[in-house]
C-alpha positions in Angstrom: 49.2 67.7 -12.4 48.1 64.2 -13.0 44.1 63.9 -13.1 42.3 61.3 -11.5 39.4 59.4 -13.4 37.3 56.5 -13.6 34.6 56.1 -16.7 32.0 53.5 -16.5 29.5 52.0 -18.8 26.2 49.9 -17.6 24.4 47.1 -19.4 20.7 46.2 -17.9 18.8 43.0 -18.2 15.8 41.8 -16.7 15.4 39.0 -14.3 11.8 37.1 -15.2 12.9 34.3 -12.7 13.4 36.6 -9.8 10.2 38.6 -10.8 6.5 38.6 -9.9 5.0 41.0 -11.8 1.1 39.7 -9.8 3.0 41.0 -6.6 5.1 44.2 -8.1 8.0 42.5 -8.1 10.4 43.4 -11.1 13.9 42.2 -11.0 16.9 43.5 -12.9 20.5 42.8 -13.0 22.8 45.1 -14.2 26.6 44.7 -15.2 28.7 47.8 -14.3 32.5 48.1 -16.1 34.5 50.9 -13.8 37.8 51.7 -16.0 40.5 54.3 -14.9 40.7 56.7 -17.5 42.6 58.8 -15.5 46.5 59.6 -15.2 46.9 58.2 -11.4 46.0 54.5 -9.8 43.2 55.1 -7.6 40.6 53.1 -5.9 37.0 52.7 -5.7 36.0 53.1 -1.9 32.0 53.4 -2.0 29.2 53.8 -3.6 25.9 55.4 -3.4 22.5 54.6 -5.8 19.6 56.8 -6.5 17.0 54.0 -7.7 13.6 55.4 -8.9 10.5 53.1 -10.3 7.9 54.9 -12.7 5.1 55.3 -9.4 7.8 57.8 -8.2 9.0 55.6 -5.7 12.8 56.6 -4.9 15.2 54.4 -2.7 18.9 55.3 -2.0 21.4 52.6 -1.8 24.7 54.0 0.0 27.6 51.7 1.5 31.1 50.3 1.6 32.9 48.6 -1.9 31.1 47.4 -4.7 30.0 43.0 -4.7 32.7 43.1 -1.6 35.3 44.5 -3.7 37.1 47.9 -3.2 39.6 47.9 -6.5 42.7 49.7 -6.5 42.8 50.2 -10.8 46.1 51.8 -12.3 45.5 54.2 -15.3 44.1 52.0 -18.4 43.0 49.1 -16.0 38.8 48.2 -15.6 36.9 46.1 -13.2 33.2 44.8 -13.6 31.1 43.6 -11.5 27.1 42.5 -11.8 24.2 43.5 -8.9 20.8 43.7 -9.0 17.6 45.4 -7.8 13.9 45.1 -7.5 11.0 47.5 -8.5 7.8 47.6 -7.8 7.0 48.6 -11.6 7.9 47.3 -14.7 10.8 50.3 -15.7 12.7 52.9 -14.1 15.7 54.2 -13.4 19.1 54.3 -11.6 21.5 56.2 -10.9 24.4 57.2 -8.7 27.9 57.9 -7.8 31.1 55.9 -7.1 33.4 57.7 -4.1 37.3 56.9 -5.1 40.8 58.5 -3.6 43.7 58.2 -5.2 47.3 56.7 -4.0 47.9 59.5 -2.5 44.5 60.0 -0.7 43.0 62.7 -2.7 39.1 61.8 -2.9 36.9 62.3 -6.1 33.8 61.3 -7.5 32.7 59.5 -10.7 29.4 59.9 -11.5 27.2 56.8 -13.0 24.5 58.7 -15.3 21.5 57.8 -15.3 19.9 54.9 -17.1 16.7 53.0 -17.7 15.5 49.6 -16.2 13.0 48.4 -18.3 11.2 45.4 -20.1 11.2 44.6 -23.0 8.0 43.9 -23.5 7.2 47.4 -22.1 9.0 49.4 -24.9 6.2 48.9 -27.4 
Protein backbone atom coordinates (compact mmCIF):
# COMPACT_ATOMS: atom_id res chain seq x y z
CA UNK A 1 0.00 0.00 0.00
CA UNK A 2 1.56 3.31 -1.04
CA UNK A 3 2.78 5.45 2.18
CA UNK A 4 2.20 8.83 2.51
CA UNK A 5 5.05 11.26 3.70
CA UNK A 6 6.41 14.61 3.85
CA UNK A 7 10.13 15.35 5.59
CA UNK A 8 11.14 18.71 6.43
CA UNK A 9 14.24 20.44 7.41
CA UNK A 10 14.34 24.12 9.26
CA UNK A 11 17.05 26.81 8.98
CA UNK A 12 16.83 29.73 11.81
CA UNK A 13 18.15 33.16 11.71
CA UNK A 14 17.78 36.05 13.81
CA UNK A 15 16.08 39.24 13.01
CA UNK A 16 18.31 42.33 14.91
CA UNK A 17 16.16 44.86 12.82
CA UNK A 18 12.91 43.58 14.02
CA UNK A 19 14.25 43.08 17.61
CA UNK A 20 14.40 45.19 20.87
CA UNK A 21 16.18 43.22 23.10
CA UNK A 22 15.58 46.82 25.97
CA UNK A 23 11.78 45.74 25.50
CA UNK A 24 12.08 41.68 25.20
CA UNK A 25 11.59 41.69 21.83
CA UNK A 26 13.60 38.93 19.93
CA UNK A 27 12.81 38.30 16.33
CA UNK A 28 13.55 35.28 14.30
CA UNK A 29 12.90 34.13 10.88
CA UNK A 30 12.95 30.73 9.96
CA UNK A 31 12.94 29.05 6.49
CA UNK A 32 10.97 25.69 6.40
CA UNK A 33 11.55 23.14 3.18
CA UNK A 34 8.37 20.50 3.34
CA UNK A 35 9.43 17.60 0.62
CA UNK A 36 7.20 14.52 -0.11
CA UNK A 37 9.13 11.67 0.72
CA UNK A 38 6.36 9.62 0.37
CA UNK A 39 4.87 7.14 -2.41
CA UNK A 40 1.40 9.35 -2.95
CA UNK A 41 0.87 13.24 -3.98
CA UNK A 42 -0.59 14.79 -0.99
CA UNK A 43 -1.17 18.18 0.32
CA UNK A 44 -0.27 20.18 3.20
CA UNK A 45 -3.66 21.52 4.69
CA UNK A 46 -2.58 23.11 8.33
CA UNK A 47 -0.44 23.67 10.56
CA UNK A 48 -0.05 23.99 14.23
CA UNK A 49 3.32 25.47 16.35
CA UNK A 50 4.27 24.83 19.87
CA UNK A 51 6.71 28.05 20.41
CA UNK A 52 8.47 28.10 23.86
CA UNK A 53 10.98 31.09 25.14
CA UNK A 54 13.65 30.12 27.93
CA UNK A 55 11.24 32.07 30.84
CA UNK A 56 8.85 29.06 30.09
CA UNK A 57 6.64 31.14 28.25
CA UNK A 58 4.62 28.71 25.75
CA UNK A 59 2.36 30.01 22.77
CA UNK A 60 0.52 27.73 20.28
CA UNK A 61 0.16 28.88 16.83
CA UNK A 62 -2.67 26.67 14.95
CA UNK A 63 -4.45 27.69 11.54
CA UNK A 64 -5.17 27.18 7.85
CA UNK A 65 -2.07 26.76 5.02
CA UNK A 66 1.33 27.71 5.54
CA UNK A 67 2.45 31.88 4.17
CA UNK A 68 -1.25 31.43 2.30
CA UNK A 69 -0.22 28.45 0.56
CA UNK A 70 -1.76 24.89 0.93
CA UNK A 71 0.66 22.75 -1.60
CA UNK A 72 -0.47 19.75 -3.28
CA UNK A 73 3.42 18.07 -3.59
CA UNK A 74 3.72 14.69 -5.75
CA UNK A 75 6.20 12.09 -4.41
CA UNK A 76 9.92 13.70 -4.76
CA UNK A 77 8.51 17.35 -5.06
CA UNK A 78 9.39 20.23 -2.00
CA UNK A 79 8.00 23.53 -1.17
CA UNK A 80 9.71 26.27 1.18
CA UNK A 81 8.42 28.86 2.63
CA UNK A 82 10.04 31.51 5.34
CA UNK A 83 7.90 32.97 8.65
CA UNK A 84 8.82 34.37 11.68
CA UNK A 85 8.23 34.86 15.42
CA UNK A 86 8.91 36.91 18.37
CA UNK A 87 10.23 35.99 21.95
CA UNK A 88 10.42 37.69 24.74
CA UNK A 89 14.00 36.10 25.44
CA UNK A 90 16.96 35.77 23.60
CA UNK A 91 16.59 31.71 22.60
CA UNK A 92 14.03 29.07 22.63
CA UNK A 93 12.34 26.77 20.83
CA UNK A 94 9.73 25.60 18.31
CA UNK A 95 8.06 23.12 17.42
CA UNK A 96 5.06 21.53 15.76
CA UNK A 97 3.13 19.62 13.35
CA UNK A 98 1.97 19.99 9.72
CA UNK A 99 -1.78 18.27 9.08
CA UNK A 100 -1.73 16.80 5.30
CA UNK A 101 -4.40 14.31 3.35
CA UNK A 102 -3.64 12.65 0.53
CA UNK A 103 -5.39 12.59 -3.08
CA UNK A 104 -7.55 10.38 -1.96
CA UNK A 105 -8.43 12.12 1.48
CA UNK A 106 -6.56 9.97 3.85
CA UNK A 107 -5.21 12.59 6.62
CA UNK A 108 -1.70 12.20 8.36
CA UNK A 109 0.63 14.09 10.17
CA UNK A 110 4.29 15.20 9.72
CA UNK A 111 5.85 16.14 12.65
CA UNK A 112 8.43 19.33 12.66
CA UNK A 113 11.00 18.34 15.58
CA UNK A 114 11.92 20.51 17.66
CA UNK A 115 14.60 23.16 17.18
CA UNK A 116 16.35 26.05 18.85
CA UNK A 117 15.90 29.88 18.22
CA UNK A 118 18.77 31.44 19.42
CA UNK A 119 21.54 34.24 19.14
CA UNK A 120 24.40 34.03 18.30
CA UNK A 121 25.91 35.96 20.62
CA UNK A 122 24.13 33.86 23.25
CA UNK A 123 25.89 30.55 22.40
CA UNK A 124 29.07 31.52 24.17
Amino acid sequence: MPKPQFTNTVVVRHLPEQSDPKTGQHAFSYTVTIRNSGDVAAQLIARHWIISDANGHTDEVRGLAVVGHQPVLKPGESFEYTSWTKLRTSNGTMRGTFFCMTEDAQPFESPVHEFGLTLASALH
